[in-house]
The first five atom37 places (N, CA, C, CB, O) and aatype in JSON, in Angstrom:
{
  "aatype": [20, 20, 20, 20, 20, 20, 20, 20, 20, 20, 20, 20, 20, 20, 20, 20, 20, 20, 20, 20, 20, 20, 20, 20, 20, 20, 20, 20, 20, 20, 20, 20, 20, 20, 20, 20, 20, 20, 20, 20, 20, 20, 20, 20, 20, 20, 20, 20, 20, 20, 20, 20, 20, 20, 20, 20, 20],
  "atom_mask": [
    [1, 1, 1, 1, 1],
    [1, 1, 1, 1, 1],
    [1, 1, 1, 1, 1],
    [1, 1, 1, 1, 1],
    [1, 1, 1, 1, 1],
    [1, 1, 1, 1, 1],
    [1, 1, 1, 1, 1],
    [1, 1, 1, 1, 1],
    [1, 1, 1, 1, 1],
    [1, 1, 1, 1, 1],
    [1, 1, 1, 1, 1],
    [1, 1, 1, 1, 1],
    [1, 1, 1, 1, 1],
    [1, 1, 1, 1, 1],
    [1, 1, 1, 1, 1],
    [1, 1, 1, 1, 1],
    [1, 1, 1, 1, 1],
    [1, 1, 1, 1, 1],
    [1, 1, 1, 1, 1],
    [1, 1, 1, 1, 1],
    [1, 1, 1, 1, 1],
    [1, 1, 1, 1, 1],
    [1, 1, 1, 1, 1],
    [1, 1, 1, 1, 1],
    [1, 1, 1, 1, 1],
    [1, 1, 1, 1, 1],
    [1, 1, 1, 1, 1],
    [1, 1, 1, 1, 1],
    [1, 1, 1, 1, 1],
    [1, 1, 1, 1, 1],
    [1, 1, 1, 1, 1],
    [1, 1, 1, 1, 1],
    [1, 1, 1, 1, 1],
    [1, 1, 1, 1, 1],
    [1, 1, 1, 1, 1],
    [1, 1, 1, 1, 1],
    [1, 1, 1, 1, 1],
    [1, 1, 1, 1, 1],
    [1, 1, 1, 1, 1],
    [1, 1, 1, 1, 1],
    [1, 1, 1, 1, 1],
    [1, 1, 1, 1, 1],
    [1, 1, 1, 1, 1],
    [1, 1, 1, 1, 1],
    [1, 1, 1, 1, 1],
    [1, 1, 1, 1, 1],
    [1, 1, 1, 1, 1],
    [1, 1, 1, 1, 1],
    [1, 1, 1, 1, 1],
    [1, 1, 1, 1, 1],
    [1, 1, 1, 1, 1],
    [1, 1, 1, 1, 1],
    [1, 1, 1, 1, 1],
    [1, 1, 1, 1, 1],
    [1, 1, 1, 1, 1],
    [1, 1, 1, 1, 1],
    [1, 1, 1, 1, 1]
  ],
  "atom_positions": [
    [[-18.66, -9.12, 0.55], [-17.84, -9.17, 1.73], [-17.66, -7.75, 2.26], [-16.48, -9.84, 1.43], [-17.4, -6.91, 1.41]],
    [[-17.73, -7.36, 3.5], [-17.66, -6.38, 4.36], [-16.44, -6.1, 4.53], [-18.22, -6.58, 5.45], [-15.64, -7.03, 4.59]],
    [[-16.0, -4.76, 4.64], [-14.62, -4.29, 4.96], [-14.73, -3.17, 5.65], [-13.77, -4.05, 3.84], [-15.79, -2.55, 5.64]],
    [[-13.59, -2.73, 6.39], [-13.51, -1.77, 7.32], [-12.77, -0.5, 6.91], [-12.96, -2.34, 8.42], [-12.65, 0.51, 7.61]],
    [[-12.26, -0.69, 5.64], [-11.25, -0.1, 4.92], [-11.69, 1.02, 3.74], [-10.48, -1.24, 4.34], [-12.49, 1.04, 2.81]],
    [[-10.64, 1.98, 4.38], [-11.57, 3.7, 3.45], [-11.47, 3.47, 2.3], [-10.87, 5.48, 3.53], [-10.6, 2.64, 2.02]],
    [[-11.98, 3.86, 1.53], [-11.58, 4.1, 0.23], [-11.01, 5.56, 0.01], [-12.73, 3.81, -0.66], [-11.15, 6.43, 0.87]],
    [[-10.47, 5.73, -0.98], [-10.14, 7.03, -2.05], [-9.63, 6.87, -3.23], [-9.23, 7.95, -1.59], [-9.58, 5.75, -3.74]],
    [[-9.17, 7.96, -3.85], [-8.87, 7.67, -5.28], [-7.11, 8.24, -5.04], [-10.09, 8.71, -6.63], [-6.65, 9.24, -4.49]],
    [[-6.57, 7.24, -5.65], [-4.96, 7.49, -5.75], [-4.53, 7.97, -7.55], [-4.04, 5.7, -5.22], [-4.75, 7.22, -8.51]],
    [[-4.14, 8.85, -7.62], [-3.72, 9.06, -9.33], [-1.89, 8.38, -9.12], [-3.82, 11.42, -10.02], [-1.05, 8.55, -8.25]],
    [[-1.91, 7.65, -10.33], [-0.41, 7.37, -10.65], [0.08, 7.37, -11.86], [-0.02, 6.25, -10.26], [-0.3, 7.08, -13.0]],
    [[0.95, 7.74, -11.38], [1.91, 7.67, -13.04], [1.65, 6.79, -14.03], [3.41, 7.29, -12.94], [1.99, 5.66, -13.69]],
    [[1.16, 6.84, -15.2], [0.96, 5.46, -16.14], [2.03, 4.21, -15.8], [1.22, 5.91, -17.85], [1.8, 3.05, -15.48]],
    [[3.29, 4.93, -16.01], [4.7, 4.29, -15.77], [4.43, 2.97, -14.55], [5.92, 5.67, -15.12], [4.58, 1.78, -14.82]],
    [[4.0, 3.5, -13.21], [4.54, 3.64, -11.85], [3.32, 2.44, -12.03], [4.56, 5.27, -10.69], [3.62, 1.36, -11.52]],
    [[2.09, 2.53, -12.65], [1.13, 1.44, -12.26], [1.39, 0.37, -12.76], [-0.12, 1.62, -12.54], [1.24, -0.8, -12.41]],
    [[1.88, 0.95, -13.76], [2.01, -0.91, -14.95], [3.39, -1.63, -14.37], [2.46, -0.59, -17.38], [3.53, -2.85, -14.38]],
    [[4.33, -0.77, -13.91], [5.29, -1.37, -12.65], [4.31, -2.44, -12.06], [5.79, -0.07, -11.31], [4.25, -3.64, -12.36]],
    [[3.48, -1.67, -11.07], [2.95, -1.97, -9.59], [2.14, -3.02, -10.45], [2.04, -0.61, -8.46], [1.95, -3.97, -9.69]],
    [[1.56, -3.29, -11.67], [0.77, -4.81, -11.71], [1.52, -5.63, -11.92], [-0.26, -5.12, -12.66], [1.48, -6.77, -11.47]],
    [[2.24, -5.22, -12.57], [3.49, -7.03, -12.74], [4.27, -7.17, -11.63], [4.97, -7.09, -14.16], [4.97, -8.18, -11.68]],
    [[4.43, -6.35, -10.4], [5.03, -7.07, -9.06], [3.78, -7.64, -9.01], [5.62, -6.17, -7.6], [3.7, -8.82, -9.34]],
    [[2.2, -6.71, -8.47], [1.26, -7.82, -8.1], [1.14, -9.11, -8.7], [0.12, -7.39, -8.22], [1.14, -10.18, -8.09]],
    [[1.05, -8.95, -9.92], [0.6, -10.46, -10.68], [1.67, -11.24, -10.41], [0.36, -10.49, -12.39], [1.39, -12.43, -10.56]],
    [[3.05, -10.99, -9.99], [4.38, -11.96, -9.56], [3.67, -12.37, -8.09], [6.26, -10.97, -9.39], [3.61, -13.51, -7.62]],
    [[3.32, -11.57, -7.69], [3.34, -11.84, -5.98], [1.58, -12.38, -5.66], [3.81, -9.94, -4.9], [1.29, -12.77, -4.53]],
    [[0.59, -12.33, -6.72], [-0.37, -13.37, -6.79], [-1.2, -12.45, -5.62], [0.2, -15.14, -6.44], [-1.57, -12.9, -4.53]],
    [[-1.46, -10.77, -6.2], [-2.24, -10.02, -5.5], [-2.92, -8.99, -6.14], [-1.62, -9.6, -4.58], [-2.49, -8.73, -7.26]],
    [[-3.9, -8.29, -5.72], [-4.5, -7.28, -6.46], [-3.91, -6.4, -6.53], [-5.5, -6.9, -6.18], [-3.11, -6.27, -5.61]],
    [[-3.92, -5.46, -7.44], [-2.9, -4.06, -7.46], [-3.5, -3.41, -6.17], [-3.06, -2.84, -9.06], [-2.73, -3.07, -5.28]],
    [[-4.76, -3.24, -6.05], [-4.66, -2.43, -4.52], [-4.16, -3.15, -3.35], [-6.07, -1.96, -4.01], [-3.87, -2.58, -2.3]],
    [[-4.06, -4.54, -3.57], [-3.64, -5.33, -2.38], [-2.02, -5.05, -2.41], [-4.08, -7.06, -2.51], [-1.36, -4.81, -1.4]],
    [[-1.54, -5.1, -3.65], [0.22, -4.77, -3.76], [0.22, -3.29, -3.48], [1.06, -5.09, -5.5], [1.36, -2.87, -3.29]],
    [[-0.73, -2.4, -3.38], [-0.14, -0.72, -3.21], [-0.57, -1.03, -1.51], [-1.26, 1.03, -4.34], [0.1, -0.33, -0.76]],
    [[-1.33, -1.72, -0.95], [-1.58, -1.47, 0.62], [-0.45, -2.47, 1.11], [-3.32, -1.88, 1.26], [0.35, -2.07, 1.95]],
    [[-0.36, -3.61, 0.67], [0.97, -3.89, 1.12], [2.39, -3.23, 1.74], [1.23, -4.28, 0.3], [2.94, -3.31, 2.84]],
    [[2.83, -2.24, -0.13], [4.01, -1.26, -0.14], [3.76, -0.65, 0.35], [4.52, -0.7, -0.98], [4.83, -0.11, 0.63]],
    [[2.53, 0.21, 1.18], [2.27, 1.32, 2.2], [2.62, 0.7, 3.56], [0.7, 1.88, 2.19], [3.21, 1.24, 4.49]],
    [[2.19, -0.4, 3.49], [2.09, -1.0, 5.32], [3.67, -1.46, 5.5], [0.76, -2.79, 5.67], [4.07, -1.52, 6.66]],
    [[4.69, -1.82, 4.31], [6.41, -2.06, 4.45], [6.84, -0.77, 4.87], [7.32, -2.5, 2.94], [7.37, -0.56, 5.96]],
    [[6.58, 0.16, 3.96], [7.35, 1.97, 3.87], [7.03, 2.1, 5.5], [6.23, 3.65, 2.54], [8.09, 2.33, 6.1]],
    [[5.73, 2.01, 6.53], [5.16, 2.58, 7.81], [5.83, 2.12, 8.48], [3.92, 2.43, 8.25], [6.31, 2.75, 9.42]],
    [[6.19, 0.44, 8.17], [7.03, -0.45, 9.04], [8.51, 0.36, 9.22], [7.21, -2.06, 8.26], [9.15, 0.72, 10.21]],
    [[8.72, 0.48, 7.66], [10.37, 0.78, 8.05], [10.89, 2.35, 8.52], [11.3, 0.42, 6.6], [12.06, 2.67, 8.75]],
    [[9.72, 3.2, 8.57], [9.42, 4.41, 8.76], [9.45, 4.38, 10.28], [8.15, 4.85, 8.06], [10.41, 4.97, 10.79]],
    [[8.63, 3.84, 11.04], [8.63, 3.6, 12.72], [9.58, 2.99, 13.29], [7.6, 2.86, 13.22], [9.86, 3.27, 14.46]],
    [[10.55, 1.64, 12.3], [11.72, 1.43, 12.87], [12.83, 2.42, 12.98], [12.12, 0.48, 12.34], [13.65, 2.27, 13.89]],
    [[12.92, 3.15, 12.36], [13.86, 4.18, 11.99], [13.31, 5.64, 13.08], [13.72, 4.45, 10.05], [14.1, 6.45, 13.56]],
    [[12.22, 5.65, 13.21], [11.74, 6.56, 13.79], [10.87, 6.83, 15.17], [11.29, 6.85, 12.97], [10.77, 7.87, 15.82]],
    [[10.21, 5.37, 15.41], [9.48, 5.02, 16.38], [8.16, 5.29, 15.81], [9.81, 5.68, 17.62], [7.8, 5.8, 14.75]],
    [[7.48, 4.74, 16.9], [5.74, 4.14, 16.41], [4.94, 5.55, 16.04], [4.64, 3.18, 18.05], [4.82, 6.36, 16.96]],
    [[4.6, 5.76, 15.25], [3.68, 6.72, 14.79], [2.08, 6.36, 16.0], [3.45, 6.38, 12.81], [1.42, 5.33, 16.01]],
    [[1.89, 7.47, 16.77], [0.73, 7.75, 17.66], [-0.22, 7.94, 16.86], [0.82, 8.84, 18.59], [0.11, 8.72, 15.96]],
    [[-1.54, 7.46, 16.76], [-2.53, 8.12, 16.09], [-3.33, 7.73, 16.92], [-2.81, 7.91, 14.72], [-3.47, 6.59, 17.36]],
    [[-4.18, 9.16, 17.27], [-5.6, 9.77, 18.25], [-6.71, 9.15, 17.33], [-5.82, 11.84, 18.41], [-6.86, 9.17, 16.1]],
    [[-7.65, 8.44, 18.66], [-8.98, 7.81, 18.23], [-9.65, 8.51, 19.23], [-9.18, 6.11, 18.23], [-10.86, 8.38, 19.38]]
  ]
}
């Protein structure tokens, strides 16, 4: 399957990941699907608070 989506490498805390798989495995998602999730909530509540982040194409 084709995706449009960058990759990179994220380092995390041992702690902070084994967190982040047992929300995923509660919430019936991949750990990268639960860390792009918690990025796309934080942007949400980041632009409400702040307004829409502009980004140049």
């Amino acid at each position: 399957m084709a995706t449009n989506k960058r990759v990179f490498t994220l380092r995390l805390a041992e702690e902070n990941f084994e967190k982040i798989k047992v929300i995923a495995d509660k919430n019936k998602r991949s750990i990268a699907m639960q860390i792009e999730y918690l990025i796309e909530q934080h942007i949400e509540e980041f632009e409400r608070k702040n307004g829409i982040i502009q980004i140049e194409k």
